[in-house]
C-alpha positions, -999 to 999 in steps of 0.1 A, spaced: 461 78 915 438 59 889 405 43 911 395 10 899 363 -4 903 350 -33 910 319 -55 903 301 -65 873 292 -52 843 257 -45 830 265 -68 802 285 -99 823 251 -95 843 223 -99 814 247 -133 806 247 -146 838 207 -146 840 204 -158 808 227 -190 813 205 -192 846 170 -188 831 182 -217 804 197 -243 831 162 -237 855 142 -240 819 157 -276 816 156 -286 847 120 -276 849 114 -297 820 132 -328 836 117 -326 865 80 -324 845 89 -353 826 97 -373 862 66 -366 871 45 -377 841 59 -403 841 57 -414 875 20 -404 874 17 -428 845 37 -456 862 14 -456 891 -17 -454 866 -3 -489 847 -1 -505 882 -31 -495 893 -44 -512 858 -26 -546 862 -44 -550 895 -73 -545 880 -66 -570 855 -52 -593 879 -83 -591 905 -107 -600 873 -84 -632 865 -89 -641 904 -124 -636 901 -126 -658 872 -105 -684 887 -126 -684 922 -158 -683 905 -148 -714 883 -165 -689 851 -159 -700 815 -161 -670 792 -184 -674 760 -176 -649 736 -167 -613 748 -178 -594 781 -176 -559 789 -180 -542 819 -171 -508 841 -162 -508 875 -149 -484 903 -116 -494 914 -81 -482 929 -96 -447 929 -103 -450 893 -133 -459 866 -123 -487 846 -135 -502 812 -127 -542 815 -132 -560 781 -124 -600 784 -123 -615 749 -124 -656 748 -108 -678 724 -110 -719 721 -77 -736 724 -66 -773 711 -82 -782 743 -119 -780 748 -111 -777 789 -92 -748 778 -97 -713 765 -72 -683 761 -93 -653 778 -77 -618 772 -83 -592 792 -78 -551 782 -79 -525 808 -92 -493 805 -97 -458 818 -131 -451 815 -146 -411 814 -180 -410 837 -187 -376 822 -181 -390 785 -193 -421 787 -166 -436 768 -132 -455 770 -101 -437 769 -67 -454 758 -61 -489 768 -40 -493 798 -30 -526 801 -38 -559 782 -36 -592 802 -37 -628 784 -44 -659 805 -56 -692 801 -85 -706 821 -93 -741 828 -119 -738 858 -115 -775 875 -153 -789 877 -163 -795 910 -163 -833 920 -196 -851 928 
C-alpha cells in the first residue's frame, strides 16, 4: 500500500507568501495615501478658517486695506503667514482684497507653500453721525 501525503509544498508555500507580502504592500500603500491625505484635508480646513476669521476681522473692524499687509499669527494649532493684497474696483467704496494663507516655519523663518487663497470684496459701511 502506497502512503500519500498530505500538505504543502515547499514551493506552493514561497507562492503563497509572496502573493501575500504583495496584497499587504498595496494595501499599506492605500492606507498611507488615506492618511496623507486626510492630514492634508484637515490642514486646508484649518487654513480657510484662518482666512475666513481675517475677512471677519476686517468686516467688524470696518478696515480698508491700502496696498498689501503681511502678518504671522498662531492659530488652530498652527503658525500661519497671512498676506492680504488690495485692489481698487470701478467703485471707489469698493476694493477686491485677496487673502493667501500660509504655513509658516518658526525655526526657518519663512513661508512654506500656500495653503489657501481667499478673494473677497470689502465695502466697510461708514458709521453714521
Amino acid at each position: 500500500m502506497k502512503k500519500t501525503r498530505q500538505g504543502f509544498t515547499l514551493i506552493e508555500v514561497v507562492v503563497a507568501l509572496a502573493i501575500f507580502a504583495i496584497a499587504a504592500m498595496a494595501l499599506t500603500k492605500v492606507a498611507m495615501q488615506y492618511t496623507q491625505s486626510t492630514a492634508n484635508s484637515i490642514l486646508r480646513t484649518k487654513a480657510q478658517f484662518v482666512a475666513m476669521n481675517e475677512v471677519a476681522k476686517m468686516e467688524i473692524n470696518k478696515e480698508w486695506l491700502t496696498g498689501t499687509e503681511s502678518k504671522q499669527i498662531t492659530s488652530e494649532g498652527e503658525s500661519w503667514q497671512i498676506d492680504k493684497k488690495a485692489e481698487s474696483t470701478i467703485s471707489p467704496d469698493v476694493q477686491k482684497v485677496t487673502i493667501q494663507v500660509s504655513l509658516y516655519n518658526n525655526d526657518l523663518g519663512k513661508e512654506g507653500a500656500g495653503i489657501t487663497s481667499l478673494v473677497f470684496f470689502n465695502y466697510p459701511q461708514k458709521a453714521d453721525t
